[in-house]
MMTF fields as JSON, N, C-alpha, C and O atoms, coordinates in Angstrom:
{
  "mmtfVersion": "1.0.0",
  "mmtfProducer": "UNKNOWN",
  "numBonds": 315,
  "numAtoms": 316,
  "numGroups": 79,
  "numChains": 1,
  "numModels": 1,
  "chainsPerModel": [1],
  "groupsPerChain": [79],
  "chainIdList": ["A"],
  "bondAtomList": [4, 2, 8, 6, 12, 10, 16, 14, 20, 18, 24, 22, 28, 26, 32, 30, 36, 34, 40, 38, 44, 42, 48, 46, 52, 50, 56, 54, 60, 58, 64, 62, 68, 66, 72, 70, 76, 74, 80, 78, 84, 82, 88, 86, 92, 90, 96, 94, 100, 98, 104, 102, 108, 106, 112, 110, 116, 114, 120, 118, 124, 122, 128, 126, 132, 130, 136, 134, 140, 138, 144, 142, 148, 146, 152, 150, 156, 154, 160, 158, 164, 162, 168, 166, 172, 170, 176, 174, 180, 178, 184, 182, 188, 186, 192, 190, 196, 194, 200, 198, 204, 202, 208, 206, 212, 210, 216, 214, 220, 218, 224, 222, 228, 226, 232, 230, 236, 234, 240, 238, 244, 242, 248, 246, 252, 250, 256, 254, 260, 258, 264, 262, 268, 266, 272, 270, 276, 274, 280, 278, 284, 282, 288, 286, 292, 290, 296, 294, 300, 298, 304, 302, 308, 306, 312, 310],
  "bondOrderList": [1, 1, 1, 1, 1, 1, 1, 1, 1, 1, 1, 1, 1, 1, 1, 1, 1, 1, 1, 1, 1, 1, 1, 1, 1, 1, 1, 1, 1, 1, 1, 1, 1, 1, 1, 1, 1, 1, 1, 1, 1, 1, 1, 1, 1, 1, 1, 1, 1, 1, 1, 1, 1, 1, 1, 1, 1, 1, 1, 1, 1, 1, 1, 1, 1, 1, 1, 1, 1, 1, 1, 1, 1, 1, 1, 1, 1, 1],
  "groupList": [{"groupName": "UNK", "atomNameList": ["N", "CA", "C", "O"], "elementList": ["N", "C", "C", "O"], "formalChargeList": [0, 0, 0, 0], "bondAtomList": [1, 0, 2, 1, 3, 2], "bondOrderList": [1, 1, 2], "singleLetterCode": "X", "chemCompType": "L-PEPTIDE LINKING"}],
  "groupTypeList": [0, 0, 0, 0, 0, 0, 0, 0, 0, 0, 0, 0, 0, 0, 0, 0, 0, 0, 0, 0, 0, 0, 0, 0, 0, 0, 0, 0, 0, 0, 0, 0, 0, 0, 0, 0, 0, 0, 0, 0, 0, 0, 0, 0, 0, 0, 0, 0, 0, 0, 0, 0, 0, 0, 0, 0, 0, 0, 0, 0, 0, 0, 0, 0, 0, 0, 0, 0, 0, 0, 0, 0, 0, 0, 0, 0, 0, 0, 0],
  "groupIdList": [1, 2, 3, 4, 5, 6, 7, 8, 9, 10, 11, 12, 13, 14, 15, 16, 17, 18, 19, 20, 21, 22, 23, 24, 25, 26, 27, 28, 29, 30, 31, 32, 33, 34, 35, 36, 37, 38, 39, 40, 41, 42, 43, 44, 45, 46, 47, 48, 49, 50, 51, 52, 53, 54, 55, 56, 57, 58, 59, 60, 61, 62, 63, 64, 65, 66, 67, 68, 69, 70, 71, 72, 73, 74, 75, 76, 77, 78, 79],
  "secStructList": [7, 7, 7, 7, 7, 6, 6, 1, 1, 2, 2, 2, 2, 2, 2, 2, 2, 2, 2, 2, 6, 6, 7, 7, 7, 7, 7, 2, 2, 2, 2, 2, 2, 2, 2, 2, 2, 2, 2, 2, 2, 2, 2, 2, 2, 2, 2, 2, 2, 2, 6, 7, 7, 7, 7, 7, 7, 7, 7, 1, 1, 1, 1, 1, 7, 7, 7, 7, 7, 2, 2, 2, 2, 1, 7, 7, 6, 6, 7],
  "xCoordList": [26.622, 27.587, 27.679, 27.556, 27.894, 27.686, 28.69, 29.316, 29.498, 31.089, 31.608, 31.755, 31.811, 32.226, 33.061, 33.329, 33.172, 33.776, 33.291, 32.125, 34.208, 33.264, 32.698, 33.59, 31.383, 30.893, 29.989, 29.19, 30.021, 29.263, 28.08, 27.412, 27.521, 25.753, 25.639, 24.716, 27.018, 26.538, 25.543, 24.367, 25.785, 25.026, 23.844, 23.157, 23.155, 22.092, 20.873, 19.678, 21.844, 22.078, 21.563, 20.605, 22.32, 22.199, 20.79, 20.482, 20.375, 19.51, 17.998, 16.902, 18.133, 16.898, 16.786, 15.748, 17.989, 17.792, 17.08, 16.366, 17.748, 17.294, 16.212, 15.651, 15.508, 13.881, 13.326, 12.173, 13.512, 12.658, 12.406, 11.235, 13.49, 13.351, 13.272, 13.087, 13.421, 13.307, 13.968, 13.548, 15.444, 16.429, 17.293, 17.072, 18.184, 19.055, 20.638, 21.052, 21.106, 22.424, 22.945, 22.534, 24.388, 25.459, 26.753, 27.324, 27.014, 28.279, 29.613, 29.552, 30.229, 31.722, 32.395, 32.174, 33.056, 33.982, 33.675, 34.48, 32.328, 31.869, 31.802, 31.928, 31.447, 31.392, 32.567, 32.738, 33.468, 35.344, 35.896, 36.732, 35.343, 36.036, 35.658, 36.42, 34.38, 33.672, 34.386, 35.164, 34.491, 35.041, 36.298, 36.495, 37.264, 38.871, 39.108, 39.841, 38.063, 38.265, 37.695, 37.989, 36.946, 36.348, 37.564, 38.238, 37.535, 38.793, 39.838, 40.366, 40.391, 41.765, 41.619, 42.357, 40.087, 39.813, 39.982, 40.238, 39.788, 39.731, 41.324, 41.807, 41.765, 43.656, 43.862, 43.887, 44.04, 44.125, 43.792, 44.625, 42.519, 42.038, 42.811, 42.972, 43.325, 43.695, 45.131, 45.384, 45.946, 47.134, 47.29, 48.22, 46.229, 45.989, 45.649, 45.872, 45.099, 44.823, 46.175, 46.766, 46.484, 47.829, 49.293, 50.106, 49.508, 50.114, 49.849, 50.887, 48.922, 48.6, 48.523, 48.127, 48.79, 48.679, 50.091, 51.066, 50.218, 51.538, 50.962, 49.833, 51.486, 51.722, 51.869, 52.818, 51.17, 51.613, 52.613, 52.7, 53.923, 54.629, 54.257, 53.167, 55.158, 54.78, 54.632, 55.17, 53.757, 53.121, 53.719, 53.705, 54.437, 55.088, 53.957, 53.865, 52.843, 51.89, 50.775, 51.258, 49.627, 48.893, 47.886, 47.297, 47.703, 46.479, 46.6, 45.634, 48.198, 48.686, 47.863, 48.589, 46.902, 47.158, 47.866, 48.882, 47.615, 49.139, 48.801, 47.724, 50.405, 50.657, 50.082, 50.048, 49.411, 48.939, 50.611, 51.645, 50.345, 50.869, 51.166, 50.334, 52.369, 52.697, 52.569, 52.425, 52.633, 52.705, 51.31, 50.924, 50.401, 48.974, 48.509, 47.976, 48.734, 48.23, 48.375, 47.452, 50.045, 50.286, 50.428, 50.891, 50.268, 49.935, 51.863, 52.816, 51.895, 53.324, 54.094, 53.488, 55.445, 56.22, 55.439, 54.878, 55.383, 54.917, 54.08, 54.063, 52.788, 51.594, 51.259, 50.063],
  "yCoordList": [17.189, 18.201, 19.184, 18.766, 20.486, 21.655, 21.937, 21.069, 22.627, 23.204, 24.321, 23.982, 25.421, 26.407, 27.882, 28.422, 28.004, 28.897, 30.579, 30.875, 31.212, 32.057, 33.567, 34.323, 33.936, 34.676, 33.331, 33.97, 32.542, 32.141, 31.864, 31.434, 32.086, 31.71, 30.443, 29.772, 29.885, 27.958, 28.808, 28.891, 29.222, 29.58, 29.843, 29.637, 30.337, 30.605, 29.409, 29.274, 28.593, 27.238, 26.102, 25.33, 26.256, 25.122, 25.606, 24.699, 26.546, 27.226, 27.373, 27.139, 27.655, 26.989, 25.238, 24.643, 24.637, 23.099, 22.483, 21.513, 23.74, 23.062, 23.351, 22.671, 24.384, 24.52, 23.877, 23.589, 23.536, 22.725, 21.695, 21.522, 20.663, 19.039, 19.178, 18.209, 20.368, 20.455, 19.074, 17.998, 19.863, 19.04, 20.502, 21.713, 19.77, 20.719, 21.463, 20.908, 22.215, 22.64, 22.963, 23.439, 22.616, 22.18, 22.856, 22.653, 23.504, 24.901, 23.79, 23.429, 23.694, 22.986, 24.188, 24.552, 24.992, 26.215, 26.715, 26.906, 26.84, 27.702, 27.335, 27.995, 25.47, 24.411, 23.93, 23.694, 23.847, 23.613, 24.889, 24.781, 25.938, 27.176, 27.243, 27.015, 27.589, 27.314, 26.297, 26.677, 25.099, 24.104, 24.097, 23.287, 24.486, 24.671, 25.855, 25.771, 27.03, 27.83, 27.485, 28.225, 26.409, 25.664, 25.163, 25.424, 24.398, 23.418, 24.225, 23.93, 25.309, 26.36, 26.865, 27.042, 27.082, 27.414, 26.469, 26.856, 25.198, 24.503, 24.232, 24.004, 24.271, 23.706, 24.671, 24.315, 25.912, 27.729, 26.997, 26.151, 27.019, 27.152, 25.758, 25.757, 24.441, 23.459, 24.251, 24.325, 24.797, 25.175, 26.115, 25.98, 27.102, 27.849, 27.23, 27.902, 25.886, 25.385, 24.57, 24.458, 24.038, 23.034, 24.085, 23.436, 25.091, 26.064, 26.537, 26.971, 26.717, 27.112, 28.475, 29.083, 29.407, 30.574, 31.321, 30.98, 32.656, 32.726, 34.389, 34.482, 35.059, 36.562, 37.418, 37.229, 38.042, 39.0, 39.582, 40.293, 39.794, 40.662, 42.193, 42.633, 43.104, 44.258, 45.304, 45.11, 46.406, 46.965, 48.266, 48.727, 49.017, 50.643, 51.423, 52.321, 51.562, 52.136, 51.823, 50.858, 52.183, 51.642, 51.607, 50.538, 52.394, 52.483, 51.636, 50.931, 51.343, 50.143, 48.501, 47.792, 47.843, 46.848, 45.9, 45.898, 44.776, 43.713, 42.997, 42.743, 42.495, 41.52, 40.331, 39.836, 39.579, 38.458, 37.847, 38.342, 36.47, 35.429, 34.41, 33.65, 34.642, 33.542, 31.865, 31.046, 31.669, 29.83, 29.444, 28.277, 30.68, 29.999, 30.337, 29.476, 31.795, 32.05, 31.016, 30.53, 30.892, 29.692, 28.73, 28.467, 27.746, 26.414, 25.901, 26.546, 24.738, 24.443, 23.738, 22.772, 24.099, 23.971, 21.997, 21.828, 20.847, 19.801, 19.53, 18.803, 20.387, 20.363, 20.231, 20.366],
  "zCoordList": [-45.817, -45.448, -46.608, -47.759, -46.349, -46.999, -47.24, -46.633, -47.77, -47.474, -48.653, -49.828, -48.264, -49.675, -49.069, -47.996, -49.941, -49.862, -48.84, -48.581, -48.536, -47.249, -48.069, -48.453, -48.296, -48.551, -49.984, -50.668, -50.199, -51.008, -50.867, -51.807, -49.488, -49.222, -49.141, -49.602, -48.272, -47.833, -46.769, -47.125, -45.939, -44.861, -45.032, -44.032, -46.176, -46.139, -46.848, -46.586, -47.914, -48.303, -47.236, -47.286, -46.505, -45.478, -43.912, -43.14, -43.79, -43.421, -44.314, -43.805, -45.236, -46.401, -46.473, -46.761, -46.169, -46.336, -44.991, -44.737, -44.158, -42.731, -42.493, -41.633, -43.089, -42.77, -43.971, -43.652, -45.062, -45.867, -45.181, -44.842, -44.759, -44.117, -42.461, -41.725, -42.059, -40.549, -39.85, -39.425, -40.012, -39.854, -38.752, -38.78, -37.973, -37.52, -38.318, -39.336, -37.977, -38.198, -37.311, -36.252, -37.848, -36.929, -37.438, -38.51, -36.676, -37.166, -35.907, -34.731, -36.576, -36.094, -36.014, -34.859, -36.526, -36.147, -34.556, -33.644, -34.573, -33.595, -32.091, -31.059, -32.476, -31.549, -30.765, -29.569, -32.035, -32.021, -31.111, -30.214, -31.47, -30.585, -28.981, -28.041, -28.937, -27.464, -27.058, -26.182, -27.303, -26.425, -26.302, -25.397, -26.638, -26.826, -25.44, -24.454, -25.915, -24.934, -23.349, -22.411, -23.199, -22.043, -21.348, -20.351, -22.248, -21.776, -21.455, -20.382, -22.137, -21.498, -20.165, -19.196, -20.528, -18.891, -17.59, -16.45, -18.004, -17.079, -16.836, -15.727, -17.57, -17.547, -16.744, -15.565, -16.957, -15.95, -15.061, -14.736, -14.347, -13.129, -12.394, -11.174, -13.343, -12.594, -11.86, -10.657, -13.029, -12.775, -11.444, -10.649, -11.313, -10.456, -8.766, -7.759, -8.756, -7.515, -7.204, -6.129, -8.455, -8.106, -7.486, -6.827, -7.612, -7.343, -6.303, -5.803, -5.615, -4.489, -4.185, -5.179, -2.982, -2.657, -2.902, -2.232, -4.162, -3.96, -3.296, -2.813, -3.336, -3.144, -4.603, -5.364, -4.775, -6.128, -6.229, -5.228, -7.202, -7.306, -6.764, -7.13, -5.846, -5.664, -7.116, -8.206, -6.729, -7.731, -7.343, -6.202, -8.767, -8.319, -8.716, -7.88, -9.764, -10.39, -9.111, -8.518, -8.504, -7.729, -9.094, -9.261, -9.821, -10.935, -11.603, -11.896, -12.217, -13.073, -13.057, -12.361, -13.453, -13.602, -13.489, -14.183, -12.608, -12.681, -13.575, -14.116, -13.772, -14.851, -14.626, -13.499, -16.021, -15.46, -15.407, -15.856, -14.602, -13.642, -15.219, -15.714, -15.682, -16.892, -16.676, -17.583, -15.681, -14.735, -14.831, -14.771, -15.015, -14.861, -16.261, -16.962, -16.753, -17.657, -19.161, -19.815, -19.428, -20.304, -20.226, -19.117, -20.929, -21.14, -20.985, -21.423, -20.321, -19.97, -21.224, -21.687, -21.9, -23.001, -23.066, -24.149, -22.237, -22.777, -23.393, -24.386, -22.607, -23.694, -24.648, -24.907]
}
């Protein structure tokens, strides 16, 4: 494991190590993020079926954008 400070050239460090021994690298931040945001997605879309069909609030702007839907969009205070 590599670990330093950000702008110090672990990255380029650990990229020279990985082609000397032709070994892989493995970025956790990047891995940790993608999957967090997977998973949010999937919680949304559960929340969204468990809720069922509502009707949108009426809209006075027709150009306006609606508001997203807070019940689906955020994650519920237990979580």
């Amino acid at each position: 494991m590599v670990i330093g400070m950000k702008g110090a050239g672990v990255t380029t460090q650990i990229s020279l190590l990985a082609k000397k021994f032709k070994i892989d690298s493995l970025e956790l931040k990047s891995a940790f993020l993608s999957l967090m945001k997977s998973e949010k997605q999937k919680r949304k879309r559960a929340r969204l079926l468990a809720r069922g069909f509502k009707e949108p609030a009426p809209v006075e702007d027709e150009e306006a954008e609606p508001e997203p839907d807070a019940e689906i969009e955020d994650d519920p205070a237990e979580f």
